[in-house]
N, C-alpha and C positions, 0 to 999 in steps of 0.2 A: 296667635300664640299668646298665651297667658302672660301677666308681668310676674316672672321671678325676679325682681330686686333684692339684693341682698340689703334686710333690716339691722339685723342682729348679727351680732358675731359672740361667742361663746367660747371662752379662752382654758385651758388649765391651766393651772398655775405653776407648780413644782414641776421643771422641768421645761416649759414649754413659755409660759412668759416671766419667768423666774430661775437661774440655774442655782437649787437650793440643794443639791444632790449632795454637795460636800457635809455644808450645816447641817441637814437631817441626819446625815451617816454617823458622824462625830457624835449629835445629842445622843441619837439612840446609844452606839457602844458604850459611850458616860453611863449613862441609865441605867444598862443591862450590865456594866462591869461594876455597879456600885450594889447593884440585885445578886451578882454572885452567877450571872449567865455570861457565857463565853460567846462572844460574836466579833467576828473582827471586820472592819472597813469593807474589804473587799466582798467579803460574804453577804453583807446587806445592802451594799450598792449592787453588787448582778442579780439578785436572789429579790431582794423584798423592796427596794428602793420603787416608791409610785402607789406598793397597798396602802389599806386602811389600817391604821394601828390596831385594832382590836382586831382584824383578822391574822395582822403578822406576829403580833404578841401569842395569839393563840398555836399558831406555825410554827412555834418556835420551843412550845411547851409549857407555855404560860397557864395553867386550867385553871388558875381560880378568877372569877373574874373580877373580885374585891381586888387584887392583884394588879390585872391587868389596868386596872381606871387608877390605881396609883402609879404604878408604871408610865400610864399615857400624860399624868399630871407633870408628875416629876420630867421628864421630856418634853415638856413645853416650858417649863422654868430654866433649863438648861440651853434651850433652843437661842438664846438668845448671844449667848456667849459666842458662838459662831456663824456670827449676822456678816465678819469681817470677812465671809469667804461668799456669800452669797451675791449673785448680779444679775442685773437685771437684761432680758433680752432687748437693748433699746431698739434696733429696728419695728421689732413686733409693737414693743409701744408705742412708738412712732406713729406707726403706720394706725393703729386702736386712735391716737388723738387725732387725727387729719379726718376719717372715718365717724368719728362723733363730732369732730368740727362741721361735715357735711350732713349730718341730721340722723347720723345711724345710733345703735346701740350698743355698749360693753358689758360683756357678765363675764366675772372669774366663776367656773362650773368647776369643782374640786374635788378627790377622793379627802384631803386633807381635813384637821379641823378650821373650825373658826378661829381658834382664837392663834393656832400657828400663823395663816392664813393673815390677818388682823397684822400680828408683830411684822411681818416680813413685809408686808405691804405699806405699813407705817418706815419701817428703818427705810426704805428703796424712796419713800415719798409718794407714794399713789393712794387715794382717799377713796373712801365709798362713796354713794348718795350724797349722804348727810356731810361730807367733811366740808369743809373752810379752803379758802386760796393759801391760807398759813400752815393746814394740816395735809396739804393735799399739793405741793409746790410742781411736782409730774404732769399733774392733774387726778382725773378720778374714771369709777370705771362705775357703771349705770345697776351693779348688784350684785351679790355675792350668795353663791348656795355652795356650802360645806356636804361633805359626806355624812354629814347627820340631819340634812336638810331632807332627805328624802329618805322613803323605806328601806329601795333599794338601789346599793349605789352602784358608779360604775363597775364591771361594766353595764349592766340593764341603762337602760334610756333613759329611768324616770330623771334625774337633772337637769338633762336635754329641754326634755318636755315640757317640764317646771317651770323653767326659764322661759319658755317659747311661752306657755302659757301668761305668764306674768306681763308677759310684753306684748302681750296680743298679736305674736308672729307665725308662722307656718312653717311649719319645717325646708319650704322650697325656698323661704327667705331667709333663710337661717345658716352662718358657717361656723364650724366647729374647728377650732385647733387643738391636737393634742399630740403629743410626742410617744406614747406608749401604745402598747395592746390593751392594758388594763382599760384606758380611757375611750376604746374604739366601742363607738354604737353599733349592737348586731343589726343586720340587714332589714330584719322583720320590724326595727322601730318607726321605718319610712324615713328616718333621714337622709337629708338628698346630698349636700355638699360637706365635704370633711379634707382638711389640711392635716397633714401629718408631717409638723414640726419637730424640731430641737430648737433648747433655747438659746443657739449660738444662731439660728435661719431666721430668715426673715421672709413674711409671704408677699402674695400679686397686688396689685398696688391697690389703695382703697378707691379711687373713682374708678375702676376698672371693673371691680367686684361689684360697687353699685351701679353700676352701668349693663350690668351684664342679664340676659334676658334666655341664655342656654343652661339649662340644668347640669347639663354631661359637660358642656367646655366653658368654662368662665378662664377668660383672658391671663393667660401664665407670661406674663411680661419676664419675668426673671428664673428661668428655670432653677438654676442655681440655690430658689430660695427653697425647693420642698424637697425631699427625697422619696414623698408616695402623694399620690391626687386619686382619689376613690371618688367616684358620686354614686351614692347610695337609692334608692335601691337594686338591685339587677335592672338590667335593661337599660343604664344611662351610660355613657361613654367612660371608658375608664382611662387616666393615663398619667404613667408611670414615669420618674423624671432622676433621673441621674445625677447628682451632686458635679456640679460644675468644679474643675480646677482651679478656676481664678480664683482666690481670696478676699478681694475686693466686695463682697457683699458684707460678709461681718465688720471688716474694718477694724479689725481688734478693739472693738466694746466690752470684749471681755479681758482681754490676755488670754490666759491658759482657760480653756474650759474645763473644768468638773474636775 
């Protein structure tokens, strides 16, 4: 049998290691109610909450695109004002520091921008690469690719692969968390392991994951933490897990979610 060890691990961020779902909802209505477009809370958290700004600005009626890059500006200067609502998934960090404690890697893979991306990361305390022990008090996470890092973003693979590439990993060593459809890799990319989180869950424990040498069953110590386990592509074991009752796995890290 081949060594699958898991190398990488491959995070979203909005949503899945970040619950920013309030602060983006709130910047964008500011933005669009100061443009003179009607959208309220509810309509862009079920509806567009996880796209790519330029594609939901264009959804929404936006056609000019000189427009829409002031729109998307203005919505990152705003962005910030509603930092007080945003939280961090601390399990899932947790478990990302223990994980690169033991020799693995972190990438935030994102529909988002950069520079959202950037702010939200700075206010929570988590550093890129380059940050400092002063700028980075969480710690730091091994690389950042934005929705404008690649041609085509999620859902198509290419971040996925990007990432994998950069790191010199293989897609059998490679896990993907993400909480949406938008984020889910199609079948034909050959990615093999994918977690499908929220950012209140917390996934299978990191030496367990690096331990693990079964493509289709990598060790679910805590059912509790996933509510879908896919291995990608056809043909590897798939298996479906049911949100446990207990509560004890968030331990209210957040409060109220979203």
């Amino acid at each position: 049998m081949t060594d699958s060890r898991i190398r990488l691990l491959l995070l979203d961020f909005d949503g899945t290691l970040a619950d920013t779902r309030r602060a983006n909802t709130l910047a964008y209505v500011e933005t669009l109610r100061e443009a003179g477009y009607a959208l309220t809370e509810e309509e862009y958290a079920a509806r567009y909450f996880g796209m790519r700004c330029e594609e939901f600005l264009t959804r929404i009626g936006v056609a000019d695109p000189a427009e829409r890059e002031r729109l998307r500006l203005r919505k990152i200067a705003l962005y910030p004002r509603y930092f007080d609502t945003v939280r961090l998934n601390r399990p899932l960090w947790e478990f990302c520091r223990q994980f690169r404690a033991q020799g693995g890697r972190v990438w935030i893979v994102s529909t988002g921008s950069r520079a959202n991306i950037g702010n939200v990361m700075r206010h929570l305390g988590i550093g890129g690469p380059a940050a400092g022990p002063d700028e980075a008090p969480l710690g730091r996470v091994d690389g950042v690719l934005s929705g404008a890092d690649v041609a085509r973003s999620k859902p198509h693979p290419d971040c996925f692969l990007e990432a994998m590439r950069r790191e010199g990993c293989s897609p059998r060593e490679t896990l993907i968390f993400e909480d949406s459809a938008i984020g889910r890799p199609p079948q034909r990319s050959g990615l093999c392991r994918r977690q499908t989180l929220n950012s209140s869950q917390m996934p299978d424990d990191p030496a367990g994951i690096a331990d693990s040498h079964d493509t289709g069953r990598n060790r679910m110590r805590n059912d509790a933490a996933c509510t879908d386990r896919r291995a990608i592509p056809d043909g590897h074991a798939r298996k479906d897990h049911t949100p446990s009752a207990d509560p004890h796995v968030v331990a209210d890290d957040y409060g109220s979610r979203r």
